[in-house]
C-alpha atoms as a printed R data frame, in Angstrom:
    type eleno elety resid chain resno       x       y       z
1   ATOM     1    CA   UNK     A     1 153.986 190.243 150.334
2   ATOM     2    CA   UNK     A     2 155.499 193.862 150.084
3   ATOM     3    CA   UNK     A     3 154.527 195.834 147.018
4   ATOM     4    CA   UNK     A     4 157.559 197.825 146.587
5   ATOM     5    CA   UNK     A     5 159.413 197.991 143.658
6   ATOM     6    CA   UNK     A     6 162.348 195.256 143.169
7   ATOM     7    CA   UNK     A     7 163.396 196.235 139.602
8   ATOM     8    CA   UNK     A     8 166.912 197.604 141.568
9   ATOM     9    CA   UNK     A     9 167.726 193.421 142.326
10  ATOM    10    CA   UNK     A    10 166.592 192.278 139.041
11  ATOM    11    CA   UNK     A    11 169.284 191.793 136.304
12  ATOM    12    CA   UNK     A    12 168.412 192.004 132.358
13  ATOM    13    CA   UNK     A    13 168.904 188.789 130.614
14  ATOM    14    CA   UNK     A    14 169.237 190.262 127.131
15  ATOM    15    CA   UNK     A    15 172.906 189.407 125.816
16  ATOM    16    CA   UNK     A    16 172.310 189.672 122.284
17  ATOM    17    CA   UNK     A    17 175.372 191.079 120.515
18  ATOM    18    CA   UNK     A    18 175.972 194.659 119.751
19  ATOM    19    CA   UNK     A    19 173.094 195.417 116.664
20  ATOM    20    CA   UNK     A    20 175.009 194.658 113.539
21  ATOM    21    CA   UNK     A    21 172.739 196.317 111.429
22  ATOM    22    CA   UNK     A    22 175.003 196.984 108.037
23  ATOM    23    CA   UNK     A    23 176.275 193.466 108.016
24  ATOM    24    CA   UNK     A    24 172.817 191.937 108.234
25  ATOM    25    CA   UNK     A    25 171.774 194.279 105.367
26  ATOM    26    CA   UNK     A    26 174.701 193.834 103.181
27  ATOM    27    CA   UNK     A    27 174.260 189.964 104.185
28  ATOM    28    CA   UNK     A    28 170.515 190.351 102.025
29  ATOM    29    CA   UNK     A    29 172.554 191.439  99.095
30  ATOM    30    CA   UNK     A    30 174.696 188.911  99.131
31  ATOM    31    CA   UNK     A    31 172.071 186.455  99.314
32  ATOM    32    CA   UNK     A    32 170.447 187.890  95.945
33  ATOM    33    CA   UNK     A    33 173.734 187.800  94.186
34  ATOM    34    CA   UNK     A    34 174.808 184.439  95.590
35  ATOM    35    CA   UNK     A    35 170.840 182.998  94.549
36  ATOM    36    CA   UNK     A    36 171.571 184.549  91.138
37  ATOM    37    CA   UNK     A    37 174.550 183.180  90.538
38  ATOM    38    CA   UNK     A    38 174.106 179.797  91.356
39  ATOM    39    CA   UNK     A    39 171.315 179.196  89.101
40  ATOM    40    CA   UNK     A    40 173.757 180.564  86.405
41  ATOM    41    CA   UNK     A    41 176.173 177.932  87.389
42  ATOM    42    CA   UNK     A    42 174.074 175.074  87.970
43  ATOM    43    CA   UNK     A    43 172.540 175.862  84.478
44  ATOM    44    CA   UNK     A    44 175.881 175.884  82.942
45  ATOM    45    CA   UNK     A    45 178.068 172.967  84.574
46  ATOM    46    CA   UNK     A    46 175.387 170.964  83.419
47  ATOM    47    CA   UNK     A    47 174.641 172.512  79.721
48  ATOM    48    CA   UNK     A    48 178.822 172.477  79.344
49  ATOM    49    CA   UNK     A    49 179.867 169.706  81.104
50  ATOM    50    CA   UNK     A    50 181.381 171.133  83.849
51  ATOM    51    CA   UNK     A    51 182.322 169.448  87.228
52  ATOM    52    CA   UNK     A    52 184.400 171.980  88.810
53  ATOM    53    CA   UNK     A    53 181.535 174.657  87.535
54  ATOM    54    CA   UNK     A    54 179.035 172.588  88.957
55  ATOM    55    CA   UNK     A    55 180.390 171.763  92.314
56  ATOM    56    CA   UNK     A    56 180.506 175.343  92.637
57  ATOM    57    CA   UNK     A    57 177.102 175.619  91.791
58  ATOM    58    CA   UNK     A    58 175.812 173.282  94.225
59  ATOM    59    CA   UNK     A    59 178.603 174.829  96.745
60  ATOM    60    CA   UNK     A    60 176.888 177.989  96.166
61  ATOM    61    CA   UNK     A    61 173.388 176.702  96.897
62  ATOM    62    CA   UNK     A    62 174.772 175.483 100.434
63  ATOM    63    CA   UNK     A    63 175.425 178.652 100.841
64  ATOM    64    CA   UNK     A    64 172.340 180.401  99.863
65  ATOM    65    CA   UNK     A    65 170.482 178.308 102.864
66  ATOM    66    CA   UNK     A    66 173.802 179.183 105.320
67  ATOM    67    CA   UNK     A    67 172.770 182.872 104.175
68  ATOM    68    CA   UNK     A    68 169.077 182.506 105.009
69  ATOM    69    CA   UNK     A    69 170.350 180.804 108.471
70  ATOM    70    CA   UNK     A    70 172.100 184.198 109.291
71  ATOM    71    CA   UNK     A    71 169.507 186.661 108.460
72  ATOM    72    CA   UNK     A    72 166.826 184.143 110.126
73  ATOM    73    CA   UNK     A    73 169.190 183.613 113.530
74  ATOM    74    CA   UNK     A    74 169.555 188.122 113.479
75  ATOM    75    CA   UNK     A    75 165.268 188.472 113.777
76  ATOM    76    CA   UNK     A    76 164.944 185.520 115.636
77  ATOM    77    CA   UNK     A    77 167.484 186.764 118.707
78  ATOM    78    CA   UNK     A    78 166.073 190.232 118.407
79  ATOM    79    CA   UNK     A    79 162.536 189.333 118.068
80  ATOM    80    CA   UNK     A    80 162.819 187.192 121.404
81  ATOM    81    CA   UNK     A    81 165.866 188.638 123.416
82  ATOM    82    CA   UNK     A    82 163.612 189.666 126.271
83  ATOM    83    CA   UNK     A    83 161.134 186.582 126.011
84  ATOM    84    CA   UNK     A    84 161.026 184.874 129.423
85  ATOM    85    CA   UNK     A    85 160.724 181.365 127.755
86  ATOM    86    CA   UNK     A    86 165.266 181.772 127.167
87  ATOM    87    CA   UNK     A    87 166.154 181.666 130.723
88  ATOM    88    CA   UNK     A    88 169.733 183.401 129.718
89  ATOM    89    CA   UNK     A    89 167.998 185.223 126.488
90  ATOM    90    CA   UNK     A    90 169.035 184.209 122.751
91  ATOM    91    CA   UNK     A    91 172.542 185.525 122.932
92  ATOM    92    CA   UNK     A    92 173.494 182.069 121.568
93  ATOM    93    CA   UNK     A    93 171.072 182.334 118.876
94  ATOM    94    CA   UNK     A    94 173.666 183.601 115.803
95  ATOM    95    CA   UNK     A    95 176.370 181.147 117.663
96  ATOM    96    CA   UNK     A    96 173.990 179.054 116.508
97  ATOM    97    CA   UNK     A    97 173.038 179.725 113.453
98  ATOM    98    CA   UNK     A    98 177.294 180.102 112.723
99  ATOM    99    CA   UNK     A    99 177.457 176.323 113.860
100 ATOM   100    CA   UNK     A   100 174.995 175.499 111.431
101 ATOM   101    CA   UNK     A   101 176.590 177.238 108.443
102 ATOM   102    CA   UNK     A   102 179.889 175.370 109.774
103 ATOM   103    CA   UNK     A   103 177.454 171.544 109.432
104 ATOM   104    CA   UNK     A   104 176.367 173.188 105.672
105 ATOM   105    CA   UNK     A   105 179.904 173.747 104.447
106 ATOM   106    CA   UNK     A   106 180.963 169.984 105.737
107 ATOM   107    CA   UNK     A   107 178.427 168.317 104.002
108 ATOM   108    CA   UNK     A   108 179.288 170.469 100.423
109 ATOM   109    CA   UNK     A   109 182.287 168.937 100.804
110 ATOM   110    CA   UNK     A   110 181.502 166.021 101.087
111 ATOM   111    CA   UNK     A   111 178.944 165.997  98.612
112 ATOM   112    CA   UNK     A   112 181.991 167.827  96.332
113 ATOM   113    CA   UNK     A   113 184.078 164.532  97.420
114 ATOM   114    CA   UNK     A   114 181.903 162.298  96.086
115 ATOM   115    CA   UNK     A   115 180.777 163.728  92.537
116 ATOM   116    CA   UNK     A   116 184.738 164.645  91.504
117 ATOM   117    CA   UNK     A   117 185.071 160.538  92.085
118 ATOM   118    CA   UNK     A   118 182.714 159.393  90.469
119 ATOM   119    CA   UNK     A   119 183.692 162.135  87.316
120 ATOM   120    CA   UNK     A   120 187.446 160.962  87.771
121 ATOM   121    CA   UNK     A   121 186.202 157.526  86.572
122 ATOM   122    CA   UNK     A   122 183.701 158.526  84.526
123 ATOM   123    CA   UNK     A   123 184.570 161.799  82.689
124 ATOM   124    CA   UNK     A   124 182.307 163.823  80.538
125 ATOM   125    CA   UNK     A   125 183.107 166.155  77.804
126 ATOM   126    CA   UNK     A   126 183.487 169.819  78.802
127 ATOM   127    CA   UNK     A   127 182.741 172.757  76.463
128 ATOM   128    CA   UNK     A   128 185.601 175.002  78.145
129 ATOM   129    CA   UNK     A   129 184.906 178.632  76.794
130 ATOM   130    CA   UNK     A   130 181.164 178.687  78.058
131 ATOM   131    CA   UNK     A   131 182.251 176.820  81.212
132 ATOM   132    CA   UNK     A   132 185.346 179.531  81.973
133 ATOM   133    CA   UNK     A   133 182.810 182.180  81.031
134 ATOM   134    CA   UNK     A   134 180.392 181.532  83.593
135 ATOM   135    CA   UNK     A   135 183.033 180.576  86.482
136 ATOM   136    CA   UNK     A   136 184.642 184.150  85.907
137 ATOM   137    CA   UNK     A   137 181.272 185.424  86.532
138 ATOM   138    CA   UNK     A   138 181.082 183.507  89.586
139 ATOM   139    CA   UNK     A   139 184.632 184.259  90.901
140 ATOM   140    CA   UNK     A   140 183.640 188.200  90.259
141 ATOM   141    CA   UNK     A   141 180.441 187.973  92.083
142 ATOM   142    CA   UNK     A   142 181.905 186.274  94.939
143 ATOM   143    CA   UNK     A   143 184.627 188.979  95.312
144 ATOM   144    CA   UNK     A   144 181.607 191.491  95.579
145 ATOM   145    CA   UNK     A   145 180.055 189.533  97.899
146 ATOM   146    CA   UNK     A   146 183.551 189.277  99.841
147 ATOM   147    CA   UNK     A   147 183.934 193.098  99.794
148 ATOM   148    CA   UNK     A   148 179.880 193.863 101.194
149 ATOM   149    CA   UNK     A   149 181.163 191.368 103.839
150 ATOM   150    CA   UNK     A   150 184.948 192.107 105.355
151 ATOM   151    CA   UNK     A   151 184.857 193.556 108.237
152 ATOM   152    CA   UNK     A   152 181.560 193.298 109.692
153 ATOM   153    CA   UNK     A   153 181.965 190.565 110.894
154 ATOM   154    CA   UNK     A   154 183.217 192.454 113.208
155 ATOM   155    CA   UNK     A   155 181.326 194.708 115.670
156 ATOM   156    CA   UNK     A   156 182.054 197.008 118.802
157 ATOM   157    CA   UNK     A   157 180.855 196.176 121.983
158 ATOM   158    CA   UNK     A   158 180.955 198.630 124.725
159 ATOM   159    CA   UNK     A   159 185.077 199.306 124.537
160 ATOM   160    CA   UNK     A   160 185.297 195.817 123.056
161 ATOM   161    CA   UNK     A   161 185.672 194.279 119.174
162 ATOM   162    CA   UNK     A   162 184.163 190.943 119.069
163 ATOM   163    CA   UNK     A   163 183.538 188.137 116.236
164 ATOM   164    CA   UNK     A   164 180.030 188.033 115.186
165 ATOM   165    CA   UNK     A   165 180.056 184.312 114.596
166 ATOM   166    CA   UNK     A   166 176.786 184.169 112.466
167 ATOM   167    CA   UNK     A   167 177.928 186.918 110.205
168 ATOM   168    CA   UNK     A   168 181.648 185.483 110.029
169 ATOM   169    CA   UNK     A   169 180.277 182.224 108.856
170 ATOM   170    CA   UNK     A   170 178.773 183.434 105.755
171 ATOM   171    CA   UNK     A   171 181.787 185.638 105.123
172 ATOM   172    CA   UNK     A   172 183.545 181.780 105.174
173 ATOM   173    CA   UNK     A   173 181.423 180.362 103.223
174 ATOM   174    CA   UNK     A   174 181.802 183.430 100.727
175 ATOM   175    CA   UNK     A   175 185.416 182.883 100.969
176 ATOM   176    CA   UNK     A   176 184.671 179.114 100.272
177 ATOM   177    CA   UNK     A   177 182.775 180.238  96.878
178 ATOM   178    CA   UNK     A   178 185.659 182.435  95.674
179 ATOM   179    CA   UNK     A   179 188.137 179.251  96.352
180 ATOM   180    CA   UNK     A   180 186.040 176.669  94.452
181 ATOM   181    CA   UNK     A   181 185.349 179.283  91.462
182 ATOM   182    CA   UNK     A   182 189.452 180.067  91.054
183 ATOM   183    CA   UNK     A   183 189.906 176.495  91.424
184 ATOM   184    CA   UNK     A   184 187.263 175.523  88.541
185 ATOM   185    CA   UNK     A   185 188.793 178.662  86.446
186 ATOM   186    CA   UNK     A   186 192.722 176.890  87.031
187 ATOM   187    CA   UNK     A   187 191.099 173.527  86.135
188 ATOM   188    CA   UNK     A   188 189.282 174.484  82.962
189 ATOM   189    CA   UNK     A   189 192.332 176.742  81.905
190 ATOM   190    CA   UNK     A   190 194.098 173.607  82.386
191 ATOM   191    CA   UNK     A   191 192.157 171.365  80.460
192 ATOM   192    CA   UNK     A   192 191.618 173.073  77.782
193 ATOM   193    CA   UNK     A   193 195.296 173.912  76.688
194 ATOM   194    CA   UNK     A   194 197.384 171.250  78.169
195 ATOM   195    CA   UNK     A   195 194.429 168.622  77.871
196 ATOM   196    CA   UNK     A   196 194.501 168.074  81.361
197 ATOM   197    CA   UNK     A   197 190.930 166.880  82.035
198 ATOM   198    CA   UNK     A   198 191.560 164.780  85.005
199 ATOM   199    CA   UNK     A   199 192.074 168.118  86.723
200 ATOM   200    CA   UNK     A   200 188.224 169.457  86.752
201 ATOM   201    CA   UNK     A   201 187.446 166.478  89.226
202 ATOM   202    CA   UNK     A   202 190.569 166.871  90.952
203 ATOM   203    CA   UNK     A   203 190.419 170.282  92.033
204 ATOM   204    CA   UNK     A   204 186.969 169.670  93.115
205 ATOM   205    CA   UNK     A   205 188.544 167.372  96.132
206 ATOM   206    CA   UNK     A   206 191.052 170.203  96.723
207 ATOM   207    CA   UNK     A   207 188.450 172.330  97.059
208 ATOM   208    CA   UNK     A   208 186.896 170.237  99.269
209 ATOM   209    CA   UNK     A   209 189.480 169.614 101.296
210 ATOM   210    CA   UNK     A   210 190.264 173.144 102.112
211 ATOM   211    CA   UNK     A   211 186.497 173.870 102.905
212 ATOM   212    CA   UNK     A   212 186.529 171.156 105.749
213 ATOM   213    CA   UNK     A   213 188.671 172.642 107.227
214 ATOM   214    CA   UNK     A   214 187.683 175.579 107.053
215 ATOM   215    CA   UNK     A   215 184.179 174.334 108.634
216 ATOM   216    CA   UNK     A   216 185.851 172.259 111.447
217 ATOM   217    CA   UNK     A   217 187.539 175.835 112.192
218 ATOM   218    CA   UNK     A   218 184.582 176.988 112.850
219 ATOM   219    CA   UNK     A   219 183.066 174.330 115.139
220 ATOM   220    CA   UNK     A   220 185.840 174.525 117.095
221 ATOM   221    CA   UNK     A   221 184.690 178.096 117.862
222 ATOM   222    CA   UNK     A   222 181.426 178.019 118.339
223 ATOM   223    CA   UNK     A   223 180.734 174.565 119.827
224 ATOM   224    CA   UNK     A   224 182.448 175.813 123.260
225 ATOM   225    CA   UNK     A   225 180.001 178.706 123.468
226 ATOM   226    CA   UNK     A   226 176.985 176.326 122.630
227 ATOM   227    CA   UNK     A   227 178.088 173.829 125.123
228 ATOM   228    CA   UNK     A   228 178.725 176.143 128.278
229 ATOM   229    CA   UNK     A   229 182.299 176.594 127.847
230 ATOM   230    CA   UNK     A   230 183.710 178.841 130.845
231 ATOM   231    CA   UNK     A   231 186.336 181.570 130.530
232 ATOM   232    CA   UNK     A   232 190.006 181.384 130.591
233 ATOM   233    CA   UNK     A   233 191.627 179.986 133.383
234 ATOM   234    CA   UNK     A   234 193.963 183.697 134.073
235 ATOM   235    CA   UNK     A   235 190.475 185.452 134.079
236 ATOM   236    CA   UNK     A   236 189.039 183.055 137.056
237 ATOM   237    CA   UNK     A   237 191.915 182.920 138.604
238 ATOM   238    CA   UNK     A   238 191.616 187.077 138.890
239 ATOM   239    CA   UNK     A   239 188.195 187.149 139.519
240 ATOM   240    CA   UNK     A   240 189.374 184.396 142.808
241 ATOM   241    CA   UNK     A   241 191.946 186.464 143.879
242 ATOM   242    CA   UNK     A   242 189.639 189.534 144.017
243 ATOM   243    CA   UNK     A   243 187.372 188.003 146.293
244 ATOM   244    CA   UNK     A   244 189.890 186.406 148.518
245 ATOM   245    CA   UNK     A   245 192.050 189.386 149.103
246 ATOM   246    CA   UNK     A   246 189.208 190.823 150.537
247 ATOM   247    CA   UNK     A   247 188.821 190.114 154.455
248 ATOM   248    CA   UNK     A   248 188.922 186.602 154.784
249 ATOM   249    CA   UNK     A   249 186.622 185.526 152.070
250 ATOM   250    CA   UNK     A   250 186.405 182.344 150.492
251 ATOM   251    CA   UNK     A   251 185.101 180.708 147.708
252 ATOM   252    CA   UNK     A   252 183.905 177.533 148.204
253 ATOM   253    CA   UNK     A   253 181.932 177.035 144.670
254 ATOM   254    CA   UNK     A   254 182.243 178.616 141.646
255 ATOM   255    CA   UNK     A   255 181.023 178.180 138.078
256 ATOM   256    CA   UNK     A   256 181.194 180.549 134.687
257 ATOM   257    CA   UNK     A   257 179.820 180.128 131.374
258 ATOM   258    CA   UNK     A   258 178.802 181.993 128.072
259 ATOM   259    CA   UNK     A   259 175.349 183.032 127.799
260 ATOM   260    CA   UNK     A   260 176.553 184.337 124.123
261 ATOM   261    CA   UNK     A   261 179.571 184.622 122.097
262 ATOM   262    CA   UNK     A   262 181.334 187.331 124.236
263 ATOM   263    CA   UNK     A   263 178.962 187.573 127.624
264 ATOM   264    CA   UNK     A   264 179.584 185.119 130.836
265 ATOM   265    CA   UNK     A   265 177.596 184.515 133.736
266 ATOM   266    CA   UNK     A   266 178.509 183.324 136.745
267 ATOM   267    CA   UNK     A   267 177.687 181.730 139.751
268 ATOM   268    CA   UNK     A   268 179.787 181.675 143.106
269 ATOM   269    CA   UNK     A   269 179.184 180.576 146.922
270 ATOM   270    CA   UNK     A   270 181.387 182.779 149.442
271 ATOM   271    CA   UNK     A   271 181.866 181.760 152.854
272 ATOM   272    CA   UNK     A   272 183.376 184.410 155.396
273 ATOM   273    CA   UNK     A   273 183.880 184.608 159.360
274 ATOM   274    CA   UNK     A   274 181.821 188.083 158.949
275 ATOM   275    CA   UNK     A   275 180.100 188.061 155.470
276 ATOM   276    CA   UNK     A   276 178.837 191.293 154.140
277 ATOM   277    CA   UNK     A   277 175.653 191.698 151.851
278 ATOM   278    CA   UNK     A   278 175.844 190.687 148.328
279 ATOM   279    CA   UNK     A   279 176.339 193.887 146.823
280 ATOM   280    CA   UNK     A   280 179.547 194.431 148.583
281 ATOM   281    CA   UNK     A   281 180.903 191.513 146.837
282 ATOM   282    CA   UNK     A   282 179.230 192.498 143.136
283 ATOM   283    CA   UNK     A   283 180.583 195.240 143.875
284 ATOM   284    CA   UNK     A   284 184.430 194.023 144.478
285 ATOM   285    CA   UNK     A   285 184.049 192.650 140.601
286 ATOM   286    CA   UNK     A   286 183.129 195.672 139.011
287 ATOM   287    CA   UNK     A   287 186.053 195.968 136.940
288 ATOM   288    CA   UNK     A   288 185.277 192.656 135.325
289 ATOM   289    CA   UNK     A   289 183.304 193.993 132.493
290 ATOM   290    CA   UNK     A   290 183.088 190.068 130.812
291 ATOM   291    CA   UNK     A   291 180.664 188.749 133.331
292 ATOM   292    CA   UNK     A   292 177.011 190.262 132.169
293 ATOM   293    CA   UNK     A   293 175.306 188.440 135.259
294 ATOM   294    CA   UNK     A   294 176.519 187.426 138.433
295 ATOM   295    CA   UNK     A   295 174.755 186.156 141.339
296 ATOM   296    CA   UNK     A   296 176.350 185.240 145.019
297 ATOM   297    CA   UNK     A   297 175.526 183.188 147.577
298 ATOM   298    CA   UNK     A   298 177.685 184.003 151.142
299 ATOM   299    CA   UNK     A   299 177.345 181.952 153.843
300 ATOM   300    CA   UNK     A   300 178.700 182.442 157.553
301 ATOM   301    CA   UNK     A   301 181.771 180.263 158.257
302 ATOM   302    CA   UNK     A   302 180.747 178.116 161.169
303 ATOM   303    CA   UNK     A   303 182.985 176.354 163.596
304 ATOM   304    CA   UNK     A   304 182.149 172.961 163.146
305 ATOM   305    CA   UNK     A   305 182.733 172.943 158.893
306 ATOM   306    CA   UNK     A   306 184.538 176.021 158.184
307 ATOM   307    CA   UNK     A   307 187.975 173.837 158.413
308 ATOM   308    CA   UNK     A   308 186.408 171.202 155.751
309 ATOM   309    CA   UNK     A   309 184.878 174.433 153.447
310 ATOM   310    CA   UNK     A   310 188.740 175.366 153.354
311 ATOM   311    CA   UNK     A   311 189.882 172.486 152.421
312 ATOM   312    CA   UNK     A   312 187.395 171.960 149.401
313 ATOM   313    CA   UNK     A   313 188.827 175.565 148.082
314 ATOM   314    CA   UNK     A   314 192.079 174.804 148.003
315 ATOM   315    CA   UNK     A   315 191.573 171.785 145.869
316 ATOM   316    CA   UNK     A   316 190.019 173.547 143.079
């Protein structure tokens, strides 16, 4: 075995998002004013009476644990983006953690769902001024919480913007706070001067309508990633037609996934009459700045199954 160095051949496997340093620190604040004010509201909605209060109360405490999911998925990817054990690293990790927060707001609402029955047919008396009280408090704090968070869940990459899916799923779920506190402030309001109690339950459902879908949204954008998803078709289709313009190259297998929210590997077999060494053919997709790791296999055409090769190609 030859002792030189082969650190030239070896590609890094750390595709851990841009650092997003002030989000994750303005996400610990809004964990300590979330934690804060849920105990208020749990306290209250059940001192006062209060469905609407108190489904935002428990909605809030779903959200607490979503917030502790996002700060734990940040050190977890960083703490092990260059650990061996990931064979692609622990770019996925805050995709991750994202799709959890998505699981956390679906099962609020359906825990929302089933308490605004059951108060529909079994109302309770509310003591309005103490329960509006408290749910302006909430709505406030959640607009802080809103403001720490726009925008960063955001972050540049290289020339790129990209989604930080773990961060944007607690900005959701702060979003899904401020809904369910306006909707408990409209239902109280309600009650209390047009006698509309039926509403408080009511606008729980609402509110739990709109945070399903809200989750489902994002499960639809992170479940690709977790699940391999590939790139869009125009982008392969480029990345084809930049190999195959080139001599008389062909490629007989090709594959490309996400190894994190916004990095793709990728894995292609190119058969040629005179193949050149793999770097040539790295080199020919240079330009395509999404694919973070690439490795090629070329083979030599040969007489006897180049024909068949060709055919296989064209039928992908």
């Amino acid at each position: 075995m030859h002792q030189r160095s082969i650190e030239h051949w070896q590609q890094n496997h750390n595709f851990v998002s841009a650092n997003n340093q002030q989000g994750e620190t303005r996400t610990r604040y809004v964990l300590i004013l979330t934690a804060v004010t849920m105990l208020a509201e749990l306290i209250a909605g059940s001192m006062f009476g209060s469905m609407a209060l108190l489904a935002d109360g428990w909605h809030m405490a779903t959200h607490v644990a979503a917030f502790l999911i996002t700060l734990f998925a940040y050190h977890y990817a960083k703490k092990h983006s260059d650990n061996p054990a990931f064979s692609f690293g622990t770019g996925k990790v805050s995709v991750l953690g994202g799709f959890t927060s998505a699981i956390a707001l679906g099962v609020v609402a359906f825990l929302m769902v089933l308490e605004s029955v059951e108060r529909l047919f079994s109302p309770t008396e509310i003591q309005f001024n103490a329960a509006i009280l408290v749910a302006v408090l909430g709505l406030t704090v959640n607009l802080i919480c809103a403001l720490l968070l726009k925008d960063h869940h955001h972050h540049q990459d290289g020339a790129h913007q990209h989604h930080d899916h773990n961060l944007k799923a607690a900005y959701v779920h702060v979003l899904a706070d401020a809904l369910t506190s306006v909707l408990a402030i409209a239902a109280l309001l309600a009650a209390k001067f047009a006698g509309l109690n039926w509403l408080d339950p009511v606008m729980g459902i609402v509110g739990a309508v709109i945070i399903s879908v809200w989750a489902i949204g994002l499960v639809r954008e992170t479940s690709p990633i977790l699940l391999d998803g590939s790139i869009d078709s125009d982008y392969q289709k480029a990345i084809r037609q930049q190999i195959e313009q080139d001599a008389d190259n062909r490629i007989a297998d090709f594959h490309i996934w996400h190894v994190s929210a916004h990095h793709y590997a990728a894995i292609m077999t190119i058969i040629s009459d005179h193949p050149k060494p793999t770097a040539h053919y790295k080199n020919l997709l240079a330009d395509f700045d999404r694919l973070s790791h690439v490795t090629i296999e070329v083979h030599q055409c040969q007489e006897q199954n180049c024909h068949h090769k060709m055919e296989v190609t064209e039928d992908r």
